[in-house]
C-alpha positions as CSV (number, residue, x, y, z in Angstrom):
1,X,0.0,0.0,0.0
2,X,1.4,3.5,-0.8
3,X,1.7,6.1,2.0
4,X,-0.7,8.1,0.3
5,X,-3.2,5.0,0.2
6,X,-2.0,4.1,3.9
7,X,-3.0,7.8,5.2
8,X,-6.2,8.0,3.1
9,X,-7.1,4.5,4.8
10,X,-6.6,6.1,8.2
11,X,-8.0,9.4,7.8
12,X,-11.5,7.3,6.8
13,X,-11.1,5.0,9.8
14,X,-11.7,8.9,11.8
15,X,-15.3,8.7,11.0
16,X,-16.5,5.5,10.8
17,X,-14.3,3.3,13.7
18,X,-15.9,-0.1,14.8
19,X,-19.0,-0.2,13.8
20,X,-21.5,-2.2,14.8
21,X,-21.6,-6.1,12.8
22,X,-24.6,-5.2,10.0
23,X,-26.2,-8.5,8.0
24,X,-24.4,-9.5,5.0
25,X,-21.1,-8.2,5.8
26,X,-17.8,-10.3,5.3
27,X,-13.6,-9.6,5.3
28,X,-13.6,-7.7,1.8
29,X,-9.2,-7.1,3.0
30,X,-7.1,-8.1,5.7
31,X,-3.9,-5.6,6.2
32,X,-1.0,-6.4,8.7
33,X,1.2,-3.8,10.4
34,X,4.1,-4.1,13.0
35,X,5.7,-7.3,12.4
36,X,9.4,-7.9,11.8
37,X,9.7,-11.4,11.9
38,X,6.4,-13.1,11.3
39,X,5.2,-13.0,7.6
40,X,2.2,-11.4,6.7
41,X,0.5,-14.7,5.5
42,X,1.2,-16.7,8.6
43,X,-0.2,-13.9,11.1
44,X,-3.5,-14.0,8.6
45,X,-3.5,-18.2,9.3
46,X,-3.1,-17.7,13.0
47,X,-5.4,-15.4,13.1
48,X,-7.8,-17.6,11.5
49,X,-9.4,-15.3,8.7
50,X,-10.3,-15.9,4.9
51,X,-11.3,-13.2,2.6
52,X,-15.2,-13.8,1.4
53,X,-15.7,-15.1,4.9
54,X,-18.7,-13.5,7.2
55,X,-17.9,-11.1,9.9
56,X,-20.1,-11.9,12.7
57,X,-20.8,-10.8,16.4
58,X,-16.9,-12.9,17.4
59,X,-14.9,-12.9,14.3
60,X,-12.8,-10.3,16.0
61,X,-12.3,-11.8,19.1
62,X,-11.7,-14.8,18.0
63,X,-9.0,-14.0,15.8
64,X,-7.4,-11.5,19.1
65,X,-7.5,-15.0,20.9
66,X,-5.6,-16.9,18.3
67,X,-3.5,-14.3,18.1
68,X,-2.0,-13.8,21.4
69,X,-2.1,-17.4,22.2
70,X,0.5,-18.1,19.4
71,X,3.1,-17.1,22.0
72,X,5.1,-14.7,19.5
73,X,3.4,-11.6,20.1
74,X,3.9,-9.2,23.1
75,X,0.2,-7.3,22.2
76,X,-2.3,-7.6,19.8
77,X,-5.3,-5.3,18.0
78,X,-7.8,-6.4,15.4
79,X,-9.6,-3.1,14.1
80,X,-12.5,-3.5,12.4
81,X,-13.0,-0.6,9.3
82,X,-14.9,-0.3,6.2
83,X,-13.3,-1.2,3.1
84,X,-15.7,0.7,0.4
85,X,-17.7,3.7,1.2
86,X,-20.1,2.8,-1.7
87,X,-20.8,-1.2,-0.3
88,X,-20.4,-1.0,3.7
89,X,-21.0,-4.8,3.9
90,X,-17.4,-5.1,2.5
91,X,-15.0,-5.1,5.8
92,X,-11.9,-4.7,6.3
93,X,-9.6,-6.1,9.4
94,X,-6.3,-4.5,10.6
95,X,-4.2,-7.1,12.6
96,X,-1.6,-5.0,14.5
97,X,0.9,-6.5,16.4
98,X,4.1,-6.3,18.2
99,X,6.5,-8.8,18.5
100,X,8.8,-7.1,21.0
101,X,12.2,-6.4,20.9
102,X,14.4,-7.2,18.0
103,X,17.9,-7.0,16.8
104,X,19.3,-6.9,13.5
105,X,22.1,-9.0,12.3
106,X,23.9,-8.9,9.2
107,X,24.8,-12.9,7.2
108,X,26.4,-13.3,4.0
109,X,23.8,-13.1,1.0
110,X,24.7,-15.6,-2.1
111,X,27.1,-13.3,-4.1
112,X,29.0,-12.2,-0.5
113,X,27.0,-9.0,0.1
114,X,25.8,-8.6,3.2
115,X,21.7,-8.9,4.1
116,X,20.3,-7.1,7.3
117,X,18.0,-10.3,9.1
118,X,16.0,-9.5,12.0
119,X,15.6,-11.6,14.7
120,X,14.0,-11.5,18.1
121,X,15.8,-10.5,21.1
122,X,16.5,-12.4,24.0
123,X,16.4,-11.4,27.4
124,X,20.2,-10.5,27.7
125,X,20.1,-8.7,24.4
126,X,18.0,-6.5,26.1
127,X,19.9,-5.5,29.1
128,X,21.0,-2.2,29.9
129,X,24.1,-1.4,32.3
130,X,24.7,2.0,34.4
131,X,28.4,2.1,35.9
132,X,28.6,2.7,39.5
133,X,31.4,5.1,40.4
134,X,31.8,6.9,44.1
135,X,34.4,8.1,46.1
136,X,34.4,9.4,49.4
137,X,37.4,9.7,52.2
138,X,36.7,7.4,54.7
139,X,35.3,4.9,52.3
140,X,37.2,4.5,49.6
141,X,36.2,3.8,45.8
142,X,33.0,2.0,45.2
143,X,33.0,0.9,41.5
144,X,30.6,-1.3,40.1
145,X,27.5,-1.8,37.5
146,X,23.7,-2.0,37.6
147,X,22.1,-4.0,35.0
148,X,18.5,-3.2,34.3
149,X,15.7,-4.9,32.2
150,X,12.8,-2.6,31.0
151,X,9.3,-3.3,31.1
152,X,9.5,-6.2,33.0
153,X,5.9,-5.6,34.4
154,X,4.4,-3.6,32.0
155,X,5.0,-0.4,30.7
156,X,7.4,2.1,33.3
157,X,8.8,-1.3,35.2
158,X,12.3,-1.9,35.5
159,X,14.2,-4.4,37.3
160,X,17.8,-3.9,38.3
161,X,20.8,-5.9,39.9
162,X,23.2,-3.7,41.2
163,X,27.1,-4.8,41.9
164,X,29.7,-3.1,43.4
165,X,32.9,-3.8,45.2
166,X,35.5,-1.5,47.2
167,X,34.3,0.9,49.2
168,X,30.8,-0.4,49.6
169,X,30.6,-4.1,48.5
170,X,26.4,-5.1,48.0
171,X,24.8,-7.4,45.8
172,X,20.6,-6.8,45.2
173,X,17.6,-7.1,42.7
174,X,15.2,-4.0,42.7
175,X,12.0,-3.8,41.2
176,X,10.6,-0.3,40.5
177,X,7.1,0.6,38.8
178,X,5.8,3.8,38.2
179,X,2.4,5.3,37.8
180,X,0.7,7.7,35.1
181,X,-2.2,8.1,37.4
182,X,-4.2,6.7,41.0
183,X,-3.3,7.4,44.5
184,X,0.9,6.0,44.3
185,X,3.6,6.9,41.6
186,X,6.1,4.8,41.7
187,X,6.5,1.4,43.4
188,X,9.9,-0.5,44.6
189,X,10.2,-3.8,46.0
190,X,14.1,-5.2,46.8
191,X,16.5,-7.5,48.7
192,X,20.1,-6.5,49.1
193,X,23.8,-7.5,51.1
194,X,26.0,-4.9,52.0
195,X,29.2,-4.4,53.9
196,X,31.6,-1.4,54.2
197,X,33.7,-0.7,56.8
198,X,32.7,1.9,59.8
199,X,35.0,4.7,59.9
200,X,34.7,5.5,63.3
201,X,35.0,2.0,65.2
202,X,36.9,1.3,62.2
203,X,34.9,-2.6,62.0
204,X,33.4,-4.1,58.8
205,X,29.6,-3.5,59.0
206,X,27.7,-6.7,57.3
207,X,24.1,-5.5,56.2
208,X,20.9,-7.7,54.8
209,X,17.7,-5.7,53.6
210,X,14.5,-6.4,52.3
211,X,12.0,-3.7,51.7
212,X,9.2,-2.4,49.6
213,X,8.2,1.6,49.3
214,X,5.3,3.6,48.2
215,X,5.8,7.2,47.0
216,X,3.3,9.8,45.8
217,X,4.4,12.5,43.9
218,X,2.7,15.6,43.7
219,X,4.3,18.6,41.4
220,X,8.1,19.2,43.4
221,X,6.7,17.7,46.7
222,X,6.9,13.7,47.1
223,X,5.3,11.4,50.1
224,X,6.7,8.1,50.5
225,X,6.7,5.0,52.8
226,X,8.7,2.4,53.4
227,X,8.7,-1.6,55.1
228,X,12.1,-2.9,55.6
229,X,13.4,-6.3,57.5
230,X,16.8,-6.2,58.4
231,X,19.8,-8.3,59.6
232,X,23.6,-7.0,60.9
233,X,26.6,-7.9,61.6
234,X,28.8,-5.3,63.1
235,X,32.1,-6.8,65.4
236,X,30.8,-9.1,67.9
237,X,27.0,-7.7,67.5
238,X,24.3,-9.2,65.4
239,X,20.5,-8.1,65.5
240,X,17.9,-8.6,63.6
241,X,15.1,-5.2,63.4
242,X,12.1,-4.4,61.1
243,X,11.3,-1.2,60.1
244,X,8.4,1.0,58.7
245,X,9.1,5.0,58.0
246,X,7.5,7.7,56.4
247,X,8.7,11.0,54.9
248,X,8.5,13.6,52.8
249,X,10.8,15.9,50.2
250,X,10.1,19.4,48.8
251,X,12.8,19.7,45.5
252,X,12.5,22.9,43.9
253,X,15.9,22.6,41.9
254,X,15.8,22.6,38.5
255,X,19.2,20.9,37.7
256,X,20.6,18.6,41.0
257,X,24.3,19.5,39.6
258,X,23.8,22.9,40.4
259,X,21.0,24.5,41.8
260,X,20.3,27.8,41.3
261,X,17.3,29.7,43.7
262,X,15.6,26.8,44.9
263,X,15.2,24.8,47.9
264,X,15.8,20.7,48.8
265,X,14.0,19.8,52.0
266,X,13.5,16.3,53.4
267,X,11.7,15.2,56.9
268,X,12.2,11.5,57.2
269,X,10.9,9.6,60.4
270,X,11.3,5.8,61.4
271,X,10.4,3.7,64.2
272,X,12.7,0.1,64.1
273,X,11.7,-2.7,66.2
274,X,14.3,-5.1,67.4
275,X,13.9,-9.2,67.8
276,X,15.1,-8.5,71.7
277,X,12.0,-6.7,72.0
278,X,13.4,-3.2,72.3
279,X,12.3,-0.5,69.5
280,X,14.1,3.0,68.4
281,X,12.4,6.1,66.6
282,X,14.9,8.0,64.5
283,X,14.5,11.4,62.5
284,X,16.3,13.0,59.6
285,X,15.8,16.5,58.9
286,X,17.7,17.7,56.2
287,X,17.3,21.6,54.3
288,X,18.6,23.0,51.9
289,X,19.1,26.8,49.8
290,X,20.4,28.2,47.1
291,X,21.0,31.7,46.4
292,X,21.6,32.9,43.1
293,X,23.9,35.9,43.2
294,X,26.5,38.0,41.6
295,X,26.6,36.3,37.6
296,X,26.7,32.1,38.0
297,X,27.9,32.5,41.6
298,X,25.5,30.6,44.0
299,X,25.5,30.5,48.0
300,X,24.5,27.1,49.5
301,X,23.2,27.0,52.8
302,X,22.6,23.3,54.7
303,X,21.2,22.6,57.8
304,X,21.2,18.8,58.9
305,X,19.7,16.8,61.9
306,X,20.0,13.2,62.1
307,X,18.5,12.0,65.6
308,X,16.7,9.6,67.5
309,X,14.4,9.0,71.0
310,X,17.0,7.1,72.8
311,X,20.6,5.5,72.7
312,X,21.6,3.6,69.9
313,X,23.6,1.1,69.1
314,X,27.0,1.4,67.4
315,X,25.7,0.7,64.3
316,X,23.1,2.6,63.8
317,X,25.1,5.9,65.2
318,X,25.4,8.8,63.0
319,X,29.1,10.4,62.0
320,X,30.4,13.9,62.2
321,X,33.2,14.6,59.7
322,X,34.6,14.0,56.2
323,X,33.6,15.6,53.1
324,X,29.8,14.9,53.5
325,X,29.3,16.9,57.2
326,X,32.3,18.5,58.4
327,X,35.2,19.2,56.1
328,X,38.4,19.8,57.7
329,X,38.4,16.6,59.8
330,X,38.6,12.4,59.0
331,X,35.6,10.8,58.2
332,X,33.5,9.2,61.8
333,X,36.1,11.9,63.5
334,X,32.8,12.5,66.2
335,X,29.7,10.5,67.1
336,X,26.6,10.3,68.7
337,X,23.1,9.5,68.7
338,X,22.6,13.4,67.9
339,X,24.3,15.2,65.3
340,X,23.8,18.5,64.1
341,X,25.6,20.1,61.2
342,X,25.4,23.4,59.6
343,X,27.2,24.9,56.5
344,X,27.4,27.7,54.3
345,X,29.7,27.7,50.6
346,X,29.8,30.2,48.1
347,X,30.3,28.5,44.5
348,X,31.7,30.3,41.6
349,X,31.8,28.5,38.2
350,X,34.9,29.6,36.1
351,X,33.7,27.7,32.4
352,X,31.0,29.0,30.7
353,X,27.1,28.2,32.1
354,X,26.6,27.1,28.7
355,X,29.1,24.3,28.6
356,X,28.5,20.8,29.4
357,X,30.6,20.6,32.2
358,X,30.9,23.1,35.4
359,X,34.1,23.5,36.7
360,X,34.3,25.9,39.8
361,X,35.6,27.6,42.9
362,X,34.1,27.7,46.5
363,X,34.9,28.8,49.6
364,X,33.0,27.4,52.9
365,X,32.7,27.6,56.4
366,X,30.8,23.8,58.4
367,X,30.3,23.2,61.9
368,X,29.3,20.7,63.8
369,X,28.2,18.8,67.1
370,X,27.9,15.2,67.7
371,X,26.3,13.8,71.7
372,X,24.7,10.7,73.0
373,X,21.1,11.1,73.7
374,X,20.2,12.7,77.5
375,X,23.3,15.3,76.9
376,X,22.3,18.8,76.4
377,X,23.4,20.8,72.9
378,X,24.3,24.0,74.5
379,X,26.9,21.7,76.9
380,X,28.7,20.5,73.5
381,X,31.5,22.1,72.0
382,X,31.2,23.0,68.4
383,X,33.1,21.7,66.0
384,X,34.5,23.8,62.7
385,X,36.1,23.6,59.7
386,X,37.2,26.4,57.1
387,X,38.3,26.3,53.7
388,X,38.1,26.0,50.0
389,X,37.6,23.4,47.6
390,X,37.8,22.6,43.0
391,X,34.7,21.0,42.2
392,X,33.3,19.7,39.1
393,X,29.6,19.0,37.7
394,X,28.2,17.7,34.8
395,X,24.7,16.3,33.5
396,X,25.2,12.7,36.0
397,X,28.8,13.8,37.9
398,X,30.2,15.6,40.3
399,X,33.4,15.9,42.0
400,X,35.1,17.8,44.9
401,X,38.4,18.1,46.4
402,X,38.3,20.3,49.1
403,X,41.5,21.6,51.7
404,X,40.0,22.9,55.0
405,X,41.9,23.9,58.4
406,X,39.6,22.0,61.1
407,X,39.7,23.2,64.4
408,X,41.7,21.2,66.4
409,X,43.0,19.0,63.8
410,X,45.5,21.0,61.0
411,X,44.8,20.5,57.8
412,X,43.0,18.1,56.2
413,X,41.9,17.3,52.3
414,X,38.8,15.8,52.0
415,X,37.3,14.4,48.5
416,X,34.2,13.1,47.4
417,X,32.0,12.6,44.0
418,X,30.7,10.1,41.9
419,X,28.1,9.0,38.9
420,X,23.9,9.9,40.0
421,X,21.4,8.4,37.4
């Protein structure tokens, strides 16, 4: 059929769509579209249908059901249209399928040329990998790859099985669906083992996790909660714990590598229940601004409180220091079941804001307390670091070197960064 044929066909099928069956019709045509592998005579046997023969009340359905249970079709449509405007008993019957994903390949043809074949694509034809890259002082290189497969369940599905080793060694499988519409977004289901080494009591910290989270997304604010079970292993300790949380995250920003007048807020709030019978409720409150000022030059502002109801154990203990809280001291330099961290930078790009990458300047000031809970904040002593840092940012990187006098403990360089998809 010619294009112009193909669009006049369409264009028709406007005004009359499925009509109801009327006496004396029958298949006048039968047109296939979307098929790569399958012939267009074999999809017409399948499907069961004859030219001169009756459409009646099932003919469609019928040939739907042989269709998809043929096994080599992902989806199926048989559209009913007229064939003639002057005789509407002659019908016409669209089979449109889709046989999924396909490759092309490339044999030798009888006089040595080469002839493009199609053929279907397997499962691990169809995977996609993501590199995992991240340093931070304290923990060392992480380095890995995710593997995802799209669409596993449906339309916006993906399943992924993240590996790393170094820094942070973890093996998992994640399942995440989202949502075009109804009351949740996005859904993730996983299992994962983790260990990385605490920097503070300087012991490997062994890490099993189950979960599944809800969010709800609504413009730049997004609801979520999550069910966890956990297991660790940290020195002598093991515990077992389940967990249910619940937060919410106003994001503003309209590119994560470098904000510019906007505002990242996060309240987080969990409640863990341990096999010995003993339970914990722990809070994360994390802000954040960005001031655009003089030309590119922005001035970040952070205020973080990580918390909880009661003592906690080792493990679950937050850290003050490294390039993440407190620059100018080691990474797990302070900690405590309460830590409170504030910081202000001023970033100044020196490439182009038009380029692909950022590269920039920035001068910051952090401080910092870390206490066990019943100890009062205004008994702590601050903790403070001064300095400046190189960082760069692109589309899915960023990077930081930093060189800050902490007080108390000289001069330290502290370094962080990595890949974000």
């Amino acid at each position: 059929m010619t294009a112009l044929a193909l669009a006049a066909s369409l264009t028709f099928a406007l005004f009359v769509q499925a009509a109801p069956v009327q006496p004396g019709e029958v298949v006048a045509e039968i047109r296939v579209h979307g098929n790569h592998l399958t012939p267009d005579a074999e999809i017409i046997t399948i499907a069961g249908l004859t030219i001169g023969a009756p459409v009646t009340v099932d003919t469609i359905a019928r040939a739907r059901i042989k269709l998809n249970g043929s096994g080599k079709f992902e989806d199926v449509q048989v559209v009913k249209r007229f064939a003639s405007i002057a005789d509407p008993t002659k019908i016409a019957l669209i089979l449109i399928v889709n046989e999924g994903a396909v490759r092309v390949d490339f044999d030798e043809g009888p006089d040595g040329e080469d002839i493009a074949v199609i053929n279907r694509r397997g499962v691990f034809n169809t995977l996609m990998y993501f590199p995992i890259l991240n340093a931070e002082d304290g923990y060392g290189l992480t380095y890995g790859v995710t593997s995802s497969i799209a669409n596993v369940l449906g339309d916006r599905s993906r399943l992924s099985v993240p590996l790393s080793w170094g820094g942070t060694r973890q093996a998992g499988v994640e399942l995440v669906k989202t949502f075009v519409s109804g009351p949740i977004t996005r859904v993730e289901v996983g299992a994962a083992i983790q260990r990385r080494t605490n920097p503070a009591f300087d012991e490997d910290d062994d890490r099993g996790r189950v979960w599944a989270r809800a969010e709800r997304a609504f413009s730049s604010v997004r609801v979520g909660s999550t069910l966890g079970w956990h297991t660790v292993t940290f020195g002598p300790i093991s515990s077992e714990m389940t967990t249910v949380g619940a937060d919410v995250t106003l994001d503003t920003r309209l590119d994560p590598a470098y904000p510019r007048n906007a505002v990242f807020a996060t309240a987080a709030w969990e409640r863990m229940s341990f096999t010995s019978g003993a339970s914990l409720q722990r809070t994360n409150l994390d802000g954040r601004g960005y001031l655009g000022l003089l030309g590119q030059s922005v001035l970040a502002v952070r205020v973080l409180r990580l918390g909880a109801n009661g003592p906690q154990p080792a493990y679950l203990k937050p850290l003050l220091g490294g390039w993440s809280s407190l620059r100018g001291f080691e990474a797990g330099a302070f900690v405590g079941d309460i830590v409170l961290v504030g910081s202000a930078e001023l970033l100044v790009p020196i490439l182009s804001p038009i380029s692909v990458a950022r590269l920039g300047l920035s001068v910051f000031v952090d401080t910092g307390v870390a206490y066990d809970f019943g100890q009062r904040v205004k008994e702590q002593v601050n903790q403070n670091g001064i300095g400046g840092s190189v960082w760069m940012s692109a589309t899915v990187f960023r990077v930081s070197v930093s060189v800050a006098q902490g007080r108390g403990a000289g001069t330290r360089v502290n370094v962080g960064g990595g890949l974000t998809f």
